[in-house]
PDB file of N, CA, C and O in Angstrom:
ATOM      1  N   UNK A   1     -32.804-132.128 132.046  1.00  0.00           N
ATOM      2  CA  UNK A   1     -32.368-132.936 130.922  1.00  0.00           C
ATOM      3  C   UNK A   1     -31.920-132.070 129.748  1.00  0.00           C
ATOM      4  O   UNK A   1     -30.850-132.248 129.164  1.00  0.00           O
ATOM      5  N   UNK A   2     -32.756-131.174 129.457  1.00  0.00           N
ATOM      6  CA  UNK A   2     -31.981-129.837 128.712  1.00  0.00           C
ATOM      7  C   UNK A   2     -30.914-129.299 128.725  1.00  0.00           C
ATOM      8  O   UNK A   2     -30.495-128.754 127.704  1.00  0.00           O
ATOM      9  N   UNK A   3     -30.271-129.310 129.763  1.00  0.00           N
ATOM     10  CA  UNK A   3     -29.424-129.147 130.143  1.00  0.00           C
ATOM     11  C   UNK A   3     -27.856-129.452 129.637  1.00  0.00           C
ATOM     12  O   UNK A   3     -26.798-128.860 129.424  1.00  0.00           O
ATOM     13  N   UNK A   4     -28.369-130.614 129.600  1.00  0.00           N
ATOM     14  CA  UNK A   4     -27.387-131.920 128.880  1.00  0.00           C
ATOM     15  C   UNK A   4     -26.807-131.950 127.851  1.00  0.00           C
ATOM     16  O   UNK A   4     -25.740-132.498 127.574  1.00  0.00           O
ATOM     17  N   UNK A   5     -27.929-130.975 126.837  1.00  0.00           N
ATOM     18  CA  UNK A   5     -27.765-131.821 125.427  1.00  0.00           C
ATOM     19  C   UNK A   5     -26.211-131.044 125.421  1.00  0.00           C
ATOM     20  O   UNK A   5     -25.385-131.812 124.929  1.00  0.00           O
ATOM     21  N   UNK A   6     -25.594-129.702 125.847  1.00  0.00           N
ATOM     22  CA  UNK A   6     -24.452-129.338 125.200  1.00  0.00           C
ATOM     23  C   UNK A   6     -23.181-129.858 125.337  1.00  0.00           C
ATOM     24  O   UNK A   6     -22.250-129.898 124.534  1.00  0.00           O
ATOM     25  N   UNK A   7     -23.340-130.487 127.159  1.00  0.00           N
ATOM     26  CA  UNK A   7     -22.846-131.899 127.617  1.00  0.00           C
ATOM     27  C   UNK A   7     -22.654-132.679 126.515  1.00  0.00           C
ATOM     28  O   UNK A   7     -21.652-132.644 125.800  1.00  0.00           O
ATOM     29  N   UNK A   8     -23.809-133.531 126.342  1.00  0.00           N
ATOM     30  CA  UNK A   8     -23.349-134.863 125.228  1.00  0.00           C
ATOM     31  C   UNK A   8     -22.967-134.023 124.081  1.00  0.00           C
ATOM     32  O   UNK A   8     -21.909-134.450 123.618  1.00  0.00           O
ATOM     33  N   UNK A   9     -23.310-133.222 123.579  1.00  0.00           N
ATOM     34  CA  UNK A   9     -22.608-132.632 122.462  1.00  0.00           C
ATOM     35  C   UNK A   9     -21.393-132.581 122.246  1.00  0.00           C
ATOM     36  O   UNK A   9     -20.766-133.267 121.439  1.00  0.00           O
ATOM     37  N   UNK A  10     -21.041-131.870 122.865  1.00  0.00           N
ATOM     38  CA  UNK A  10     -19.451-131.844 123.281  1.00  0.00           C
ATOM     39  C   UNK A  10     -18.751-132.677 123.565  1.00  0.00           C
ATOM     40  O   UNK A  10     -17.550-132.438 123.434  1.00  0.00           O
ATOM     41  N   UNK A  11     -19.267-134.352 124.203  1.00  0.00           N
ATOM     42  CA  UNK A  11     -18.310-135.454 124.119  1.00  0.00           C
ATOM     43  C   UNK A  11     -18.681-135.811 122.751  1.00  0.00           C
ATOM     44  O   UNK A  11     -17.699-136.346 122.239  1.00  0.00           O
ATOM     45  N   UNK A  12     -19.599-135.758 121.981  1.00  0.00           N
ATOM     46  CA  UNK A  12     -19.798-136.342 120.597  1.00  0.00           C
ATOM     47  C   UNK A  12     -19.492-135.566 119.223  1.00  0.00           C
ATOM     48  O   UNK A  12     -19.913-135.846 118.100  1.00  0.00           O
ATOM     49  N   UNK A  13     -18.622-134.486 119.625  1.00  0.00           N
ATOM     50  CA  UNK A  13     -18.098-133.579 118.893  1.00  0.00           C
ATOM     51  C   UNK A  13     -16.556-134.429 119.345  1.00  0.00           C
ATOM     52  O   UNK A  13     -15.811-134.937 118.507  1.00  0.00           O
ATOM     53  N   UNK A  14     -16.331-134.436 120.682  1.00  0.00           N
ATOM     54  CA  UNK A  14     -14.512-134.548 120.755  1.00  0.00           C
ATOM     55  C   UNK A  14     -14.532-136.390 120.263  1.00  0.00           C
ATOM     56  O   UNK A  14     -13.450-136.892 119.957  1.00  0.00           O
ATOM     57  N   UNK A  15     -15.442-137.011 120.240  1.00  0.00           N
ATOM     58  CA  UNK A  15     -15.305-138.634 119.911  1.00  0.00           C
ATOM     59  C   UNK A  15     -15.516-138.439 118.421  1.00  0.00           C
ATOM     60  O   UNK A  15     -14.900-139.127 117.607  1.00  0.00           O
ATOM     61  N   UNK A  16     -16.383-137.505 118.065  1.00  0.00           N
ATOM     62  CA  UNK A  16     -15.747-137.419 116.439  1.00  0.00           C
ATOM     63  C   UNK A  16     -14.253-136.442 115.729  1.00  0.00           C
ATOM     64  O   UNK A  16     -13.683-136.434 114.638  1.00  0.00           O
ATOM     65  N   UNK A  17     -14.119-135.887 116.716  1.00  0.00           N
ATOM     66  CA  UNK A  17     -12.380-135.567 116.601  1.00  0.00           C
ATOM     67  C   UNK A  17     -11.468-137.308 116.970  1.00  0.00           C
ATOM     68  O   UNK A  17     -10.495-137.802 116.401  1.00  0.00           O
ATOM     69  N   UNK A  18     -11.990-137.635 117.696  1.00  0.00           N
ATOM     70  CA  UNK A  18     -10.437-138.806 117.996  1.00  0.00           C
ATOM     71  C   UNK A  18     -11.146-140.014 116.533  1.00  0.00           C
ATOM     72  O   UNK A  18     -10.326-140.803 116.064  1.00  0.00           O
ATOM     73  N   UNK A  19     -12.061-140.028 116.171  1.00  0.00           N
ATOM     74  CA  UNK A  19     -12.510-140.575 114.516  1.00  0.00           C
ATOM     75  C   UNK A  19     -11.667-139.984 113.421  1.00  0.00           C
ATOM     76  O   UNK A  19     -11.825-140.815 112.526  1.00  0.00           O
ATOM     77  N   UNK A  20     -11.080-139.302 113.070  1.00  0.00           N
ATOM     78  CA  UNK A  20     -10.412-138.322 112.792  1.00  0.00           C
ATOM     79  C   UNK A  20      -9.053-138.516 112.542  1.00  0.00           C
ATOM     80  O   UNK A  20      -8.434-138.819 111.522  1.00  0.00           O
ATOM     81  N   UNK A  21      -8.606-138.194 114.095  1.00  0.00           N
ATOM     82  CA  UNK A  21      -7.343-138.355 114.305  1.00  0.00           C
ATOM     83  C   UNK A  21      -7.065-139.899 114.364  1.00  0.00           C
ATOM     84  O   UNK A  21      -5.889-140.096 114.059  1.00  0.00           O
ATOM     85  N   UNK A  22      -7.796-141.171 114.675  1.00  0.00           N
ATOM     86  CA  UNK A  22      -7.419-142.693 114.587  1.00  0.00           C
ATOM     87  C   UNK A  22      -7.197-142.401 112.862  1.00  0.00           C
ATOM     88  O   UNK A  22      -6.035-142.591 112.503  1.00  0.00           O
ATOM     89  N   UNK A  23      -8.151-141.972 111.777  1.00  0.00           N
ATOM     90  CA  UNK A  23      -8.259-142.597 110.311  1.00  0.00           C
ATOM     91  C   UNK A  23      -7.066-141.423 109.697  1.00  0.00           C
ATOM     92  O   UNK A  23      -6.969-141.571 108.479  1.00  0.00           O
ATOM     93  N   UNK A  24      -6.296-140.489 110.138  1.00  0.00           N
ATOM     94  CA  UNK A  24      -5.699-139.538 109.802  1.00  0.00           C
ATOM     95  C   UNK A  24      -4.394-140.631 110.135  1.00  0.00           C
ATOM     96  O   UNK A  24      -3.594-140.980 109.267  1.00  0.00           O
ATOM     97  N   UNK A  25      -4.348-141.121 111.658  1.00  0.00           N
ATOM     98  CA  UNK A  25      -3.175-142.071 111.961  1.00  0.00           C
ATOM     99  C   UNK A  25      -3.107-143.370 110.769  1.00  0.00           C
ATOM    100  O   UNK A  25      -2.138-144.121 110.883  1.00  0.00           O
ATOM    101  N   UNK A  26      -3.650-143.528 110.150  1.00  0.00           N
ATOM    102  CA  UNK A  26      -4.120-145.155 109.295  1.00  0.00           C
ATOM    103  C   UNK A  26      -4.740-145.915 110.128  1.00  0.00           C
ATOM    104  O   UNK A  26      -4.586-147.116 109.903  1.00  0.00           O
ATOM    105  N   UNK A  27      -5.416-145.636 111.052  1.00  0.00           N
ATOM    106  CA  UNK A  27      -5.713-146.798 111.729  1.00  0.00           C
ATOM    107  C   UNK A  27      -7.311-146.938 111.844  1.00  0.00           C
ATOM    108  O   UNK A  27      -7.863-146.685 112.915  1.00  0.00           O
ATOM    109  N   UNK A  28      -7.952-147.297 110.853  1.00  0.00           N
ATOM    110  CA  UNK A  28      -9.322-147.782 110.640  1.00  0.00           C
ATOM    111  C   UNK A  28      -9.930-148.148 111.505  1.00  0.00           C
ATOM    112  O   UNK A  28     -10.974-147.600 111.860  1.00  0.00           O
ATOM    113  N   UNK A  29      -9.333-149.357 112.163  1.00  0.00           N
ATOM    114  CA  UNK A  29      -9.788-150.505 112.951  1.00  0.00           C
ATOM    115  C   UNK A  29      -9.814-150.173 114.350  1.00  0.00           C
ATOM    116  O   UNK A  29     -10.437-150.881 115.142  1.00  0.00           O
ATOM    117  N   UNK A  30      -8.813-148.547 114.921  1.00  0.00           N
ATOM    118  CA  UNK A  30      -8.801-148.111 115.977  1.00  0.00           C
ATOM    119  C   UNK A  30     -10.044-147.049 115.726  1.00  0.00           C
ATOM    120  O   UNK A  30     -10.616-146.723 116.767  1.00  0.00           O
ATOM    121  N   UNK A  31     -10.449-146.578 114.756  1.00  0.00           N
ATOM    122  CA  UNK A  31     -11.207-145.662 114.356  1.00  0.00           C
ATOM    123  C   UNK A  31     -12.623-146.407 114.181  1.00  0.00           C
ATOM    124  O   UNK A  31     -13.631-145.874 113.717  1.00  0.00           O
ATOM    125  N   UNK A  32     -12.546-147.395 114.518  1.00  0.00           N
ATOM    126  CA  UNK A  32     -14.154-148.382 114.700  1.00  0.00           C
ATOM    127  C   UNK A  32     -15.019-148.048 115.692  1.00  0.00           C
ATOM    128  O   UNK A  32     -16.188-147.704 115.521  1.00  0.00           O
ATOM    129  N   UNK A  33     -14.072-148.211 117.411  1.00  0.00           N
ATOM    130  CA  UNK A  33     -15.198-147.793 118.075  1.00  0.00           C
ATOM    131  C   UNK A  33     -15.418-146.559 118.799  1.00  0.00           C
ATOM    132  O   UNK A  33     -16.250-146.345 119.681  1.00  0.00           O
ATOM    133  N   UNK A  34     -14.401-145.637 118.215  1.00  0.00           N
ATOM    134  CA  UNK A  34     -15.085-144.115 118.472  1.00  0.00           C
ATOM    135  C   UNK A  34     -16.463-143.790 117.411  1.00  0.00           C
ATOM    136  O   UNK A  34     -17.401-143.043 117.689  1.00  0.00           O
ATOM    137  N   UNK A  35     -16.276-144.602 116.091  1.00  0.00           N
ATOM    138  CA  UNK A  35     -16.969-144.341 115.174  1.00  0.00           C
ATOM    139  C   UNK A  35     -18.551-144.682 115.754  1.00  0.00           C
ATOM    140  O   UNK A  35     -19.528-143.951 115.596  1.00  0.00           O
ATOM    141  N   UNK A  36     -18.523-145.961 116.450  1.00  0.00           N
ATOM    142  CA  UNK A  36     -19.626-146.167 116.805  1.00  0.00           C
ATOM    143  C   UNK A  36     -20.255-145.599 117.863  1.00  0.00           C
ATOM    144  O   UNK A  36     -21.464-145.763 118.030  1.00  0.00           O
ATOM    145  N   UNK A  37     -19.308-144.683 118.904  1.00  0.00           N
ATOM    146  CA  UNK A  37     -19.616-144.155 120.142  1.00  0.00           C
ATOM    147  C   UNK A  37     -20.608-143.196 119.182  1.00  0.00           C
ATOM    148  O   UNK A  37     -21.828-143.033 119.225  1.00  0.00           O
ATOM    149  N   UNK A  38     -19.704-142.697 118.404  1.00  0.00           N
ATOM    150  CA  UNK A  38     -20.464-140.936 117.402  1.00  0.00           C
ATOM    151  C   UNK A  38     -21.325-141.556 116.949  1.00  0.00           C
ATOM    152  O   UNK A  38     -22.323-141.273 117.611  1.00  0.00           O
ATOM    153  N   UNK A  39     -21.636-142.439 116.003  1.00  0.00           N
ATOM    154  CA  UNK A  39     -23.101-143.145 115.755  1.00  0.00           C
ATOM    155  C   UNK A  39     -23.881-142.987 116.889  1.00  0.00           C
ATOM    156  O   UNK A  39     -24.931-142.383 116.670  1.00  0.00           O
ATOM    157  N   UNK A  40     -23.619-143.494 118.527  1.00  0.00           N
ATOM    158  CA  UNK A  40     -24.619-143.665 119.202  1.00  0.00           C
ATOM    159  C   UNK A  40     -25.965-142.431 119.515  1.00  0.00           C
ATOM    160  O   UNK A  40     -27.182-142.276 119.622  1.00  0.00           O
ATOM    161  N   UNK A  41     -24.323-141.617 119.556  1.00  0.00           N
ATOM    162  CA  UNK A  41     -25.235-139.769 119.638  1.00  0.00           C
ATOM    163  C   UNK A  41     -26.275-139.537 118.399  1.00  0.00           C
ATOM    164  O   UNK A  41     -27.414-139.071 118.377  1.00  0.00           O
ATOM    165  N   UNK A  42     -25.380-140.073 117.329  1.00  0.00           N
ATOM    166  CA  UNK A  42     -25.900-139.128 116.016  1.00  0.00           C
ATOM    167  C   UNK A  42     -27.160-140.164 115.430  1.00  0.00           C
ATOM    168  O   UNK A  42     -28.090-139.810 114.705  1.00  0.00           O
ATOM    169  N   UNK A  43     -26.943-141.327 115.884  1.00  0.00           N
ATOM    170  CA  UNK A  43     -28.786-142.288 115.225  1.00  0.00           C
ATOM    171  C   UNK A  43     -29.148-142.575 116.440  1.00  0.00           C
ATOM    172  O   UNK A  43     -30.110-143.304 116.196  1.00  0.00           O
ATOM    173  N   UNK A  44     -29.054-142.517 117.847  1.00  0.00           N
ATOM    174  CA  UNK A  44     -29.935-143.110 118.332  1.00  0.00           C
ATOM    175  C   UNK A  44     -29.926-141.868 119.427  1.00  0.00           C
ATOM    176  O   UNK A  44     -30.803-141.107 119.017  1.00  0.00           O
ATOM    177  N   UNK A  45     -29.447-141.405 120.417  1.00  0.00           N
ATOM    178  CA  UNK A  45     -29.765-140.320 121.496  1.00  0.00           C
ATOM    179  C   UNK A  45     -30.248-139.317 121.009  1.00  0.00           C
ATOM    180  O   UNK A  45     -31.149-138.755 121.631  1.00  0.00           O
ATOM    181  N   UNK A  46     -29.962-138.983 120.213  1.00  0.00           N
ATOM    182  CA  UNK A  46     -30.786-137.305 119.706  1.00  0.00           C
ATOM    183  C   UNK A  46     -32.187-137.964 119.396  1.00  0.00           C
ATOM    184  O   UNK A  46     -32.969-137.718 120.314  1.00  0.00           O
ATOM    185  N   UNK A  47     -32.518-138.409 118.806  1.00  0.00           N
ATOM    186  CA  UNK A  47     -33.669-139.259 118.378  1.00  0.00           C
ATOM    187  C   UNK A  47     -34.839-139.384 118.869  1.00  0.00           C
ATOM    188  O   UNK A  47     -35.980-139.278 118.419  1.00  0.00           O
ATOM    189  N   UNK A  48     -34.215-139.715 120.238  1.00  0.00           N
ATOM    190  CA  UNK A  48     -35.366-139.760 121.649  1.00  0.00           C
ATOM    191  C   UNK A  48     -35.222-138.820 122.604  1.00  0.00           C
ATOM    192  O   UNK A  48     -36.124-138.686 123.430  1.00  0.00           O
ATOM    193  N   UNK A  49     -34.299-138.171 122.647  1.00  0.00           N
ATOM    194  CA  UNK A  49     -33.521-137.459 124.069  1.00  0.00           C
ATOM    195  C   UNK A  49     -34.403-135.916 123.453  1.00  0.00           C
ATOM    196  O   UNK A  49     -35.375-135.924 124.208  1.00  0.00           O
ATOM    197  N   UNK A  50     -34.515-135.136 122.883  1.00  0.00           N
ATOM    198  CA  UNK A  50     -34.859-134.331 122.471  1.00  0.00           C
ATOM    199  C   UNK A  50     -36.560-134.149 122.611  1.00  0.00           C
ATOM    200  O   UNK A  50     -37.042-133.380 123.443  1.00  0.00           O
ATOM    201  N   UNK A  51     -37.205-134.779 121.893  1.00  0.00           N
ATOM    202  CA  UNK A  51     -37.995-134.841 122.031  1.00  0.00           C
ATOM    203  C   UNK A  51     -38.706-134.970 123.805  1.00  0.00           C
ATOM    204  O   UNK A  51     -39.485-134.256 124.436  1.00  0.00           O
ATOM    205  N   UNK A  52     -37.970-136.243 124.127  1.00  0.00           N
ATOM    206  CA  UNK A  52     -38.661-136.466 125.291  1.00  0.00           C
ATOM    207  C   UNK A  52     -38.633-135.003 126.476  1.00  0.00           C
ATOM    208  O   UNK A  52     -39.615-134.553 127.067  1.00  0.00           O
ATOM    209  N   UNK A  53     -36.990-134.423 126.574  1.00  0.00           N
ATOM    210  CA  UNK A  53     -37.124-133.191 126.738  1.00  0.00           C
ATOM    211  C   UNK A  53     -38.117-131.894 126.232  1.00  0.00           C
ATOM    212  O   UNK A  53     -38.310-130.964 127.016  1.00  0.00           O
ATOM    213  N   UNK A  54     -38.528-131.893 125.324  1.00  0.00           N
ATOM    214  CA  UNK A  54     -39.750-131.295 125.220  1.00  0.00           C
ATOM    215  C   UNK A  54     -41.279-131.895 125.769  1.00  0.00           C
ATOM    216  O   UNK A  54     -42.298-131.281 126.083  1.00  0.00           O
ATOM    217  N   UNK A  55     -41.068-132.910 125.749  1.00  0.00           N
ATOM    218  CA  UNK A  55     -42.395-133.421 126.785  1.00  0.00           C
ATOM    219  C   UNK A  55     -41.946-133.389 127.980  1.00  0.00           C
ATOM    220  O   UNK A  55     -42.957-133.431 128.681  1.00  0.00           O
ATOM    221  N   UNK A  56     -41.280-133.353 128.470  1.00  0.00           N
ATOM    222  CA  UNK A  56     -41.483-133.198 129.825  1.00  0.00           C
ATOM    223  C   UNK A  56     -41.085-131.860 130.411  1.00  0.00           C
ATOM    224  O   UNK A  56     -40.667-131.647 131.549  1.00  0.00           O
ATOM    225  N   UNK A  57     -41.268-131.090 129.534  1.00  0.00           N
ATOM    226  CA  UNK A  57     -41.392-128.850 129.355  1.00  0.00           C
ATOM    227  C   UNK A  57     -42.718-128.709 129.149  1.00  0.00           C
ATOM    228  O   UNK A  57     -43.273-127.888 129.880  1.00  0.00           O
ATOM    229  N   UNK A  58     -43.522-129.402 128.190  1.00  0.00           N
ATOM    230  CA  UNK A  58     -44.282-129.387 127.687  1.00  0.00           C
ATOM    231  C   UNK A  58     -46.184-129.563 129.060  1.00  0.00           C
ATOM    232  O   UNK A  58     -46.455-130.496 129.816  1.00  0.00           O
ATOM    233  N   UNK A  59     -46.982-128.294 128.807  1.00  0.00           N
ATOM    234  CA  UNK A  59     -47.911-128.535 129.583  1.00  0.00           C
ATOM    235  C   UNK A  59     -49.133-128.662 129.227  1.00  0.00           C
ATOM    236  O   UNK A  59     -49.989-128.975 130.054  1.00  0.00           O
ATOM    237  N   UNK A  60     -49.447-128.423 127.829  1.00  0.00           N
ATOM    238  CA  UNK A  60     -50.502-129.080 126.904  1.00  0.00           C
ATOM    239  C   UNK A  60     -50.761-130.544 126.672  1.00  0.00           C
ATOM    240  O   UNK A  60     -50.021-131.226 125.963  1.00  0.00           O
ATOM    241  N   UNK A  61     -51.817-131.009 127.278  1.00  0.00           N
ATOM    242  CA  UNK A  61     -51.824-132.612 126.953  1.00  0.00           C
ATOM    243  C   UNK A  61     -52.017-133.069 125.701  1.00  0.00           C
ATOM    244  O   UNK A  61     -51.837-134.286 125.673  1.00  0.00           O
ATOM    245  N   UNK A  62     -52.374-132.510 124.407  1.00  0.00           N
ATOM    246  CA  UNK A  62     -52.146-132.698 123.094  1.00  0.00           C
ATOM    247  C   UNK A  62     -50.655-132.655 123.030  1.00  0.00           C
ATOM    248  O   UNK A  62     -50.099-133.740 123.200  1.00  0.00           O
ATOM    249  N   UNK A  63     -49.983-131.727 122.841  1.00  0.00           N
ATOM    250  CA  UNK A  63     -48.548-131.892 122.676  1.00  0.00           C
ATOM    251  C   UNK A  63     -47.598-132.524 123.648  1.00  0.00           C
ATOM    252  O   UNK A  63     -46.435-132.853 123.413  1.00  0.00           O
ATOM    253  N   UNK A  64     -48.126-132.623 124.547  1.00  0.00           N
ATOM    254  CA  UNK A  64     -47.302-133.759 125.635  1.00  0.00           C
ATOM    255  C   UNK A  64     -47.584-135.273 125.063  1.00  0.00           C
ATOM    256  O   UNK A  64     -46.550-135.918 125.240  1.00  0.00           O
ATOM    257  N   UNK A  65     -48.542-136.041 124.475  1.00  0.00           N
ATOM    258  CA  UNK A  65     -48.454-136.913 124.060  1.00  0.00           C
ATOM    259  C   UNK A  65     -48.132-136.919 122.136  1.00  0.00           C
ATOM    260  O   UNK A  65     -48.251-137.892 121.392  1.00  0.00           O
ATOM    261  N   UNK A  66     -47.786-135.751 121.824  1.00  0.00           N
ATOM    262  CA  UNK A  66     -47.109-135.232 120.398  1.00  0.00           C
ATOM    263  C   UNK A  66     -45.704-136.034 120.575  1.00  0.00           C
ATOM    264  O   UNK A  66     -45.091-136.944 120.017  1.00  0.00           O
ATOM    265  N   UNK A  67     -45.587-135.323 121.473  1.00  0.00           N
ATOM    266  CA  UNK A  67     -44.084-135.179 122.178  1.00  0.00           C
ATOM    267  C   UNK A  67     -43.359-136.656 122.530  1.00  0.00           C
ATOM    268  O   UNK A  67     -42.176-136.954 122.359  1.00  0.00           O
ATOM    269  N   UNK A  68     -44.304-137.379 123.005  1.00  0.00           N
ATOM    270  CA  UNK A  68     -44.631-138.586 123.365  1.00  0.00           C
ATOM    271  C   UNK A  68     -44.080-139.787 122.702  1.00  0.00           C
ATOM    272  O   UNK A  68     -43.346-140.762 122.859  1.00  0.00           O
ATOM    273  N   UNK A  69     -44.933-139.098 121.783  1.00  0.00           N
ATOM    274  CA  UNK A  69     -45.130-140.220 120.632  1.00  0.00           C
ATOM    275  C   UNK A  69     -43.590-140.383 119.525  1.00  0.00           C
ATOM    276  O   UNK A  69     -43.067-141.342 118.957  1.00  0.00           O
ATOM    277  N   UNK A  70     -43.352-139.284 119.592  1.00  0.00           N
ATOM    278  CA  UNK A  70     -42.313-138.800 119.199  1.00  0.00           C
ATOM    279  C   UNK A  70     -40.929-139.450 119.726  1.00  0.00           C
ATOM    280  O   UNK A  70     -40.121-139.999 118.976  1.00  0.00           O
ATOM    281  N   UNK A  71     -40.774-139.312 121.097  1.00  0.00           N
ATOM    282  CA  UNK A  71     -39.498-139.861 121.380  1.00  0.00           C
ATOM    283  C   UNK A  71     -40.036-141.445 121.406  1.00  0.00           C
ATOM    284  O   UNK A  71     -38.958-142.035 121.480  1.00  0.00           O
ATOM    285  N   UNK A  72     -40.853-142.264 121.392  1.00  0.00           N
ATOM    286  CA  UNK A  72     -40.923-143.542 121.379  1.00  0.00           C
ATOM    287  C   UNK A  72     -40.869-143.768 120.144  1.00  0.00           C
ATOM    288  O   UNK A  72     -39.912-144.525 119.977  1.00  0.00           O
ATOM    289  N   UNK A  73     -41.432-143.505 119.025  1.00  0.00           N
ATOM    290  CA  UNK A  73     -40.458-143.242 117.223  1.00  0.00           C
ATOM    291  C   UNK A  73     -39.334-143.497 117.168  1.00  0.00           C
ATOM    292  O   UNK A  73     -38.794-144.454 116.612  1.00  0.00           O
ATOM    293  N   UNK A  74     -38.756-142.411 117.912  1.00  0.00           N
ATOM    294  CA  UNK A  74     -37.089-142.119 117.753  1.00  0.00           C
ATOM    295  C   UNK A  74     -36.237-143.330 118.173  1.00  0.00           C
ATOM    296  O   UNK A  74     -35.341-143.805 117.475  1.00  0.00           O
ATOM    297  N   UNK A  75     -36.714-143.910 119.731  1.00  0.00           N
ATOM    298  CA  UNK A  75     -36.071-144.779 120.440  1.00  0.00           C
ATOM    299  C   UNK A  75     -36.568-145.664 119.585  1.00  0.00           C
ATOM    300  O   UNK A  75     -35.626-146.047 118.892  1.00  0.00           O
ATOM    301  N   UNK A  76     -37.626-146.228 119.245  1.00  0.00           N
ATOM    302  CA  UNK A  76     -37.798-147.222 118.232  1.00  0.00           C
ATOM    303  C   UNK A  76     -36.445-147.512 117.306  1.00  0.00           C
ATOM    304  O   UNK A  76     -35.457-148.244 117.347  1.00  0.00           O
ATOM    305  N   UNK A  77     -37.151-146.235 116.237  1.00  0.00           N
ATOM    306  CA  UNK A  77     -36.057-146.149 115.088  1.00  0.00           C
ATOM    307  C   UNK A  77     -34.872-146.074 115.739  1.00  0.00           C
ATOM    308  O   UNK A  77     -34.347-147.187 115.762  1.00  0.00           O
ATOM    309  N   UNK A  78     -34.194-145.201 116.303  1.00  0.00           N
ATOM    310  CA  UNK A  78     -32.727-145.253 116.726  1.00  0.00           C
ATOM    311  C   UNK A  78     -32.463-146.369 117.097  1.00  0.00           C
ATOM    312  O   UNK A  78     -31.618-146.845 116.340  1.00  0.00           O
ATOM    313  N   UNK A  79     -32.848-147.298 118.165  1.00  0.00           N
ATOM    314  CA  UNK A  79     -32.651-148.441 118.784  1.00  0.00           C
ATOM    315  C   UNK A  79     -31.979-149.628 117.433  1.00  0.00           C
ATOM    316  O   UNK A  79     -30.868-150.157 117.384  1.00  0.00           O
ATOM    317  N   UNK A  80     -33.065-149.735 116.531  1.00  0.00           N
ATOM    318  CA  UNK A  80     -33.097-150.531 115.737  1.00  0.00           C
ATOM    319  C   UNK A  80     -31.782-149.743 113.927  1.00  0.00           C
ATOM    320  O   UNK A  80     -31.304-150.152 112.869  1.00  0.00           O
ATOM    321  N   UNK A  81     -31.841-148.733 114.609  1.00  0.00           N
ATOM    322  CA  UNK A  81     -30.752-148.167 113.128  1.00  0.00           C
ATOM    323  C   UNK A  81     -29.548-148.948 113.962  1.00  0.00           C
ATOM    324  O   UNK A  81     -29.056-150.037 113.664  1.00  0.00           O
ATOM    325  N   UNK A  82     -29.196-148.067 115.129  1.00  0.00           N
ATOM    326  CA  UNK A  82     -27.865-148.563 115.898  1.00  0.00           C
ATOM    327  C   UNK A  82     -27.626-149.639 115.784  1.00  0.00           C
ATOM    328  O   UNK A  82     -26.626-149.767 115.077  1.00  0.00           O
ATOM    329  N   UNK A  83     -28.066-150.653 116.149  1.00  0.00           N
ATOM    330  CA  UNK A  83     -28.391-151.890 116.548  1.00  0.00           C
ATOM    331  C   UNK A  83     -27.648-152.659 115.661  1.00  0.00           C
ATOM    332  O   UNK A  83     -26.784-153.519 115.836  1.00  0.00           O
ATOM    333  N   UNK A  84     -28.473-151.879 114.073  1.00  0.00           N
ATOM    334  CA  UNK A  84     -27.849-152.352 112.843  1.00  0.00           C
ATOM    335  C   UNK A  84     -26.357-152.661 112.793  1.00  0.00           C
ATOM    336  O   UNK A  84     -25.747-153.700 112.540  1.00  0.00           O
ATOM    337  N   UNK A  85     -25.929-151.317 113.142  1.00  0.00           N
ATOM    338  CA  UNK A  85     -24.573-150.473 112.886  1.00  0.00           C
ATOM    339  C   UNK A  85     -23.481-151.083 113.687  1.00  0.00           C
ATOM    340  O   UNK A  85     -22.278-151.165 113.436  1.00  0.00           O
ATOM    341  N   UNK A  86     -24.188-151.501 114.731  1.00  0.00           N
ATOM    342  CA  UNK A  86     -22.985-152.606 115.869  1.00  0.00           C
ATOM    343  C   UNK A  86     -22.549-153.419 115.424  1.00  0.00           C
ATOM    344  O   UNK A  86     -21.347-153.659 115.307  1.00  0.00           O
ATOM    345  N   UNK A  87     -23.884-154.326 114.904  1.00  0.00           N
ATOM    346  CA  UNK A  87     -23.723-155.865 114.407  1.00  0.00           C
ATOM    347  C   UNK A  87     -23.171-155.712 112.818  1.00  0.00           C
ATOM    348  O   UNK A  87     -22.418-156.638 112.517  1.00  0.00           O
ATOM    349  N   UNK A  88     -23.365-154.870 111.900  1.00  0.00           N
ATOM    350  CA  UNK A  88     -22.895-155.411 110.717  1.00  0.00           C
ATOM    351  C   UNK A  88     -22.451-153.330 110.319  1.00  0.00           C
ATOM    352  O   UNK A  88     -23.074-152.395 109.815  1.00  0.00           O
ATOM    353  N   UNK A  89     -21.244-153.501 110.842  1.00  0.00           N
ATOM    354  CA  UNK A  89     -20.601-152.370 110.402  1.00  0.00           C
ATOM    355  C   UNK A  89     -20.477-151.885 109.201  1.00  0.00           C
ATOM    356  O   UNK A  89     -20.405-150.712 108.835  1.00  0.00           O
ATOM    357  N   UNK A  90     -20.454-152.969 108.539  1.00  0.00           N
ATOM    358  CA  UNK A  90     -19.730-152.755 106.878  1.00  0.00           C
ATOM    359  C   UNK A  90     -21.002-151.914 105.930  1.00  0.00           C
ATOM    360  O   UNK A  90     -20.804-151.627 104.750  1.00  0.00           O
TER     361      UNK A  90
END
């Protein structure tokens, strides 16, 4: 899963280039749902994805449920920031 993160990085680096290039074109409204793809990375996958990757590296049972606790936070919070961000863009 570590592995990954430079993976999703890199599509959430080039989906915030075509954010960019839609609002550089005038086009706002084409620039909506790349905007929200890059939201998805930037409030809600890093959030949980990170963490949980360290728990499952992780071989201390104190910090494995640190770790734990942590990405269920994140997915919490992220879940519910995003969520926001779908339904009421503005």
């Amino acid at each position: 899963m570590l592995a990954l993160v430079p993976v999703f990085f890199g599509i959430q680096q080039g989906v915030e280039g075509r954010v960019w290039q839609e609002l550089e074109a005038g086009s706002a409204e084409g620039a909506r749902s790349y905007a929200l793809l890059f939201h998805f990375f930037s409030h809600f996958l890093w959030l949980w994805w990170l963490p949980l990757c360290s728990y499952l590296m992780e071989s201390n049972a104190f910090r494995k449920r640190f770790f734990a606790g942590f990405a269920a936070i994140g997915a919490l919070i992220g879940a519910t920031g995003y969520t926001l961000l779908v339904f009421h863009p503005e």
